[in-house]
C-alpha positions as CSV (number, residue, x, y, z in Angstrom):
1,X,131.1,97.7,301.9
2,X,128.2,99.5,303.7
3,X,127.8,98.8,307.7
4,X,124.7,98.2,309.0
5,X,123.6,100.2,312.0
6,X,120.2,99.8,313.4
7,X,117.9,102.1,315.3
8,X,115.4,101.9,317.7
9,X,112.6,104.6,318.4
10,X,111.8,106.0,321.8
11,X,108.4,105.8,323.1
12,X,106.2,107.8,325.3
13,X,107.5,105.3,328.5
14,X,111.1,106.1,327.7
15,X,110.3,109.7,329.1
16,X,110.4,108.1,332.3
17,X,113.3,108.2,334.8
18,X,116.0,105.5,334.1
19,X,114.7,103.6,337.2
20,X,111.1,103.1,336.4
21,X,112.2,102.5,332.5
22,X,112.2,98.7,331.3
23,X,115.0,99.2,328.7
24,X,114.9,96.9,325.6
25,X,117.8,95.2,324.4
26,X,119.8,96.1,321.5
27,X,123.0,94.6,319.4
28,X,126.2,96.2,318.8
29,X,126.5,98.7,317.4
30,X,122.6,99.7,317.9
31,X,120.7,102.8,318.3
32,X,117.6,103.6,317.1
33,X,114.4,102.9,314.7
34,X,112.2,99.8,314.5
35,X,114.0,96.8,315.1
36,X,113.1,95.3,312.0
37,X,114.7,98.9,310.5
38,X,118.4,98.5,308.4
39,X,120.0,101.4,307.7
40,X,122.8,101.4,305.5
41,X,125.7,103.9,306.5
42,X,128.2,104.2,303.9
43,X,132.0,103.9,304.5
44,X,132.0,108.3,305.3
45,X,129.2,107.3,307.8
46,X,126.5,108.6,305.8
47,X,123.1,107.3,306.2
48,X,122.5,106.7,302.4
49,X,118.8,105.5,302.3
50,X,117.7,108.9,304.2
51,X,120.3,111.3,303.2
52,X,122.5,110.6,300.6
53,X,125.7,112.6,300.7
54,X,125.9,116.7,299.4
55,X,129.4,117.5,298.6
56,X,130.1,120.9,297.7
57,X,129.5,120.1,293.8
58,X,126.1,119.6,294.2
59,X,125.8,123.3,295.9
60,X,125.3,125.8,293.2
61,X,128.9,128.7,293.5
62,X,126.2,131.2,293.9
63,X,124.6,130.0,297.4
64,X,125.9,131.1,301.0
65,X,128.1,128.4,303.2
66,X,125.5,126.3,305.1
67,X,125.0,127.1,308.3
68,X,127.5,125.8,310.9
69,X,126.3,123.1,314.3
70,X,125.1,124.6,316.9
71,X,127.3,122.5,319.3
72,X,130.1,120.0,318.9
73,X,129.2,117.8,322.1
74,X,132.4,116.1,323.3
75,X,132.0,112.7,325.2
76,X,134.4,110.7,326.7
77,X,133.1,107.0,326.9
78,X,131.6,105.2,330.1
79,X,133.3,103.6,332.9
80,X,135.4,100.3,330.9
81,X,136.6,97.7,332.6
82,X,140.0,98.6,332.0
83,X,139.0,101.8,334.3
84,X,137.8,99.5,337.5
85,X,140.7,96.9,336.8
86,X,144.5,98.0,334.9
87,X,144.9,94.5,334.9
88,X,142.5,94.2,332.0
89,X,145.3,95.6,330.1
90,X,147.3,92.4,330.0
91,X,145.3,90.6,328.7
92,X,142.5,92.0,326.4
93,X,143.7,94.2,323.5
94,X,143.1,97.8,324.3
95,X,140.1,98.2,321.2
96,X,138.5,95.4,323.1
97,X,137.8,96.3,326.1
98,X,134.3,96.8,326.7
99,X,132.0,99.1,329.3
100,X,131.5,97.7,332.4
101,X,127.2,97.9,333.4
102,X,127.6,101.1,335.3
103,X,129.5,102.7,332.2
104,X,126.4,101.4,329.7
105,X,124.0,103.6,332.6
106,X,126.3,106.6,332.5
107,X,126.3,106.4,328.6
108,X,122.5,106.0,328.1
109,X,122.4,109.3,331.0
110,X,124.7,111.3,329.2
111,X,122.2,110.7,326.2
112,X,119.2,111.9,328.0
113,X,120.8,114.8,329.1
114,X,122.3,116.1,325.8
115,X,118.9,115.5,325.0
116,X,117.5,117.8,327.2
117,X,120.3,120.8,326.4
118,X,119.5,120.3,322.9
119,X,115.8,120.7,323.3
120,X,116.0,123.6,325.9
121,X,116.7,125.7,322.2
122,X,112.9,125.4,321.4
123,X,114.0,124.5,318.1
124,X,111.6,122.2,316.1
125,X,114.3,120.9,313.4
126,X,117.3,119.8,315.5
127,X,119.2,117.1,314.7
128,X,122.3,115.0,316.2
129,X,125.6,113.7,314.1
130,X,127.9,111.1,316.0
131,X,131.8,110.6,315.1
132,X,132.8,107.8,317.0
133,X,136.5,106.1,318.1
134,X,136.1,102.4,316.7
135,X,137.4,101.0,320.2
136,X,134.9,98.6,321.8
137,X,133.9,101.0,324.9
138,X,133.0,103.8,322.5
139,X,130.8,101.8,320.2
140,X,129.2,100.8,323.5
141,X,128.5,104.1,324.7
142,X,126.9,105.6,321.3
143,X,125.0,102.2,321.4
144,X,123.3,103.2,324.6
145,X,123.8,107.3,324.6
146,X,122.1,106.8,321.3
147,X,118.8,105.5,322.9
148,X,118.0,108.9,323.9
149,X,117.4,109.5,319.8
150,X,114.6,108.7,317.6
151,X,115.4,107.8,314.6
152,X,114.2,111.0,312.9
153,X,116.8,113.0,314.7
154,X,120.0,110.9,313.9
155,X,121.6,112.7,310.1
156,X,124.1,110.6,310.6
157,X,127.4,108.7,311.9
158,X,130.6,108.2,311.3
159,X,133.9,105.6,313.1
160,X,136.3,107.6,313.2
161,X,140.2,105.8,313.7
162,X,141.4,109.1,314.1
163,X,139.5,109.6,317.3
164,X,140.9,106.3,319.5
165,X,142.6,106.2,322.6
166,X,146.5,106.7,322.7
167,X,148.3,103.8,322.2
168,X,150.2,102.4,325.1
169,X,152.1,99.7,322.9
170,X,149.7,96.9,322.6
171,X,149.6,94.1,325.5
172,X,150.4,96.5,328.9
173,X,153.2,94.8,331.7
174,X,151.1,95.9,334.6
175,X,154.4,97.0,336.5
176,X,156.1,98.4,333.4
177,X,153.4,100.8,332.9
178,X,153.8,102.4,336.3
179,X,157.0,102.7,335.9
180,X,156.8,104.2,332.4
181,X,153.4,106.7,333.9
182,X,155.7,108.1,336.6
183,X,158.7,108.2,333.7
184,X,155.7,110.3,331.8
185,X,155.6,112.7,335.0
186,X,159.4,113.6,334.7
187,X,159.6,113.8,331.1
188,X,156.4,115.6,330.9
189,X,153.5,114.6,330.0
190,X,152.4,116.1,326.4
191,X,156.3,114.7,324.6
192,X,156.5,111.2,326.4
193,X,156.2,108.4,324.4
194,X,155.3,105.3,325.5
195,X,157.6,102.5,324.2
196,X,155.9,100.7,321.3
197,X,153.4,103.2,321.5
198,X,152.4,106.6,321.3
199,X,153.2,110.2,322.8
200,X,150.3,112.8,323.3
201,X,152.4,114.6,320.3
202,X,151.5,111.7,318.6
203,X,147.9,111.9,319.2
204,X,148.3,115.5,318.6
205,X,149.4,114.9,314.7
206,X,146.2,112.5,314.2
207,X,143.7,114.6,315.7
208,X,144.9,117.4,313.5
209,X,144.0,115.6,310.5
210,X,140.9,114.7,312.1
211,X,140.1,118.5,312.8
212,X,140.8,119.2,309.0
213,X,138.3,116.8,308.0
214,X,135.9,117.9,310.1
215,X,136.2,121.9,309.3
216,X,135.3,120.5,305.4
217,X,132.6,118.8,306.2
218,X,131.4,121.6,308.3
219,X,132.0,123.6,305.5
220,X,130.2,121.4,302.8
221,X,127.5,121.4,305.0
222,X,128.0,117.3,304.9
223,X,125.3,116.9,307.9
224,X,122.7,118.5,306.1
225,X,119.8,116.7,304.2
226,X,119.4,118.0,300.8
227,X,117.6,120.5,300.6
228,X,117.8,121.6,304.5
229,X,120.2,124.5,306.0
230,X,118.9,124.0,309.8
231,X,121.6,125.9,312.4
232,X,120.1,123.2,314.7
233,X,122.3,120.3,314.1
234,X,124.8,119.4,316.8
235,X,127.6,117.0,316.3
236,X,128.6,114.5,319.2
237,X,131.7,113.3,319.5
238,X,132.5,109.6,321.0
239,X,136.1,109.1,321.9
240,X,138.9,108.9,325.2
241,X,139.7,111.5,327.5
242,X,143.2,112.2,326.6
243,X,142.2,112.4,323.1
244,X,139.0,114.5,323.6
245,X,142.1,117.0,325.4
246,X,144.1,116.5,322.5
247,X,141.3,118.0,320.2
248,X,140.6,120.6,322.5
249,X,144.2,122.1,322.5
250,X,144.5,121.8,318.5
251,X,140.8,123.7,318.2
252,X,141.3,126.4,320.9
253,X,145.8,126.6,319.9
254,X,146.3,126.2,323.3
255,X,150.4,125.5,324.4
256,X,152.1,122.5,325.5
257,X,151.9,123.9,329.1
258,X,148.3,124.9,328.9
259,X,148.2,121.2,328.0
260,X,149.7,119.3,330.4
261,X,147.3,121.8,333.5
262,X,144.2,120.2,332.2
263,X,142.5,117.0,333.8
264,X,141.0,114.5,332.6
265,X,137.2,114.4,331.9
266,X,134.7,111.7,333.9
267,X,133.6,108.7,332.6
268,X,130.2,109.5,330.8
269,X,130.9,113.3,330.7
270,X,130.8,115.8,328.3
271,X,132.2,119.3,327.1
272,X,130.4,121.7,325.0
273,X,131.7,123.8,322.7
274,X,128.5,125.9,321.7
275,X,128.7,128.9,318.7
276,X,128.6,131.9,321.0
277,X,128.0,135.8,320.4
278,X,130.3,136.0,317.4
279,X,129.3,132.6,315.9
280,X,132.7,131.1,317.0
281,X,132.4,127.9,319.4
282,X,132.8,129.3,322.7
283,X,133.1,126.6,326.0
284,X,131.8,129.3,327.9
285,X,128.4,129.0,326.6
286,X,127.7,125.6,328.3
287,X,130.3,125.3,331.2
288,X,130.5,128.0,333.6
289,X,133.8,129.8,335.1
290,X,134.4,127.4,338.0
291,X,133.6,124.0,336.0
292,X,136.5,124.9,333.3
293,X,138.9,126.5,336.1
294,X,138.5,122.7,337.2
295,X,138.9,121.1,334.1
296,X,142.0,123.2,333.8
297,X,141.8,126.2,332.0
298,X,143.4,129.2,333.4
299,X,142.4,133.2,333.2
300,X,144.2,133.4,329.7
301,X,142.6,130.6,328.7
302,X,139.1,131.4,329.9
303,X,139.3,135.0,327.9
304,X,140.0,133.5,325.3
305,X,136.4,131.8,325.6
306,X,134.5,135.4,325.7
307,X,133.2,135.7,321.8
């Protein structure tokens, strides 16, 4: 069965800075058009009354490959309440718990400013796609990064299960989990598995399939209205910071021990992994030397990034 996803414009006055903005209010999970506006988004996350899906039959064997995103915009979710309080963990299932208000402002900031990368291009025909973890706290962050988006520049959006957090075995024993974090610590970090739970290998085996999907619907062109090959679409990417790592080290083949250097990404952040000079995505397009050396990566690691 179709969801329902509904969108709200942007006017002129949401150009303003947050502060002097008088922000509407809008029901999970809502981002964009008229509020009497229902789109239908099939089970792939297609919006079907706009563009209906083009699979790589409907392509004739003569054409070229479509032309690949721009960017894939990684974003880990705002600040959760499970982020200002662990005890949260006790007792509200992990998928449930929701952004705190300061994590609903850093989400609806992080919108604005992919915004205003995306339209630093000059490009007239850009578009945004959203995969997004089906946890509570990322539905809440597209909800209000999406407010940044008229509807006319959404193609599309997908929940992605693939995508969610690790799991830490259901309802968390406060004191059992620091015990089994600084467990994590001695075993290392990338092969411990949480009992009941999962390991970052884990993760690692999900997000794999997740990156295969995504390289074929790249490669169908899946985000493209019929008829349109635009090289302006960017794809933005909802989901948890150990995750969001997780993908990183299965797109870039980076080791267990290149792994386990990296740190976690802020609440509200993003990485950008841009096409560079070569047309392969390049993190070095976007971030500079010092912001990845802080992330993480080392000299190996950045060359790696020079296309």
């Amino acid at each position: 069965m179709a969801a329902l996803i509904t969108f709200t414009p942007i006017s002129p006055a949401s150009y303003l800075p947050l502060s002097l903005r008088k922000l509407p209010s809008f029901n999970p999970i809502q981002c964009l058009g008229t509020p009497q506006e229902d789109i239908q988004i099939s089970s792939n996350g297609h919006v079907a009354t706009s563009f209906p899906e083009k699979s790589v039959f409907t392509r004739p064997a003569t054409s070229s490959p479509p032309p690949r995103p721009r960017r894939i915009i990684l974003v880990r979710h705002g600040q959760s309440e499970g982020n200002v309080d662990e005890s949260v963990y006790t007792r509200v299932a992990d998928p449930k718990i929701a952004l705190t208000e300061k994590g609903k402002t850093e989400a609806e900031e992080c919108g604005w400013r992919i915004r205003e990368m995306i339209e630093k291009d000059g490009a007239a025909d850009w578009k945004v796609y959203f995969y997004v973890s089906p946890y509570k706290r990322t539905l809440q962050t597209l909800q209000h990064l999406g407010r940044a988006f008229e509807r006319s520049r959404i193609a599309g959006m997908r929940e992605e299960p693939r995508i969610r957090e690790q799991d830490f075995g259901n309802f968390q024993d406060r004191e059992k989990m620091r015990v089994d974090k600084a467990l994590r610590l001695r075993y290392g970090r990338f092969f411990y598995r949480f009992p009941n739970g999962e390991s970052a290998a884990d993760v690692y085996d999900r997000i794999t399939g997740f990156r295969e999907t995504l390289r074929a619907d790249i490669d169908i062109g899946r985000f493209q209205p019929p008829g349109e090959r635009s090289p302006n679409m960017n794809l933005i990417i909802v989901s948890h910071g150990l995750a969001l790592r997780v993908f990183l080290m299965r797109w870039y083949k980076w080791t267990v021990d290149q792994f386990e250097r990296l740190n976690n990404m802020g609440n509200g952040n993003i990485i950008v992994m841009e096409k560079g000079y070569g047309g392969r995505y390049s993190l070095l397009m976007h971030q500079t030397e010092e912001e990845l050396r802080e992330f993480g990566l080392t000299d190996e690691m950045l060359s790696d990034q020079e296309w």
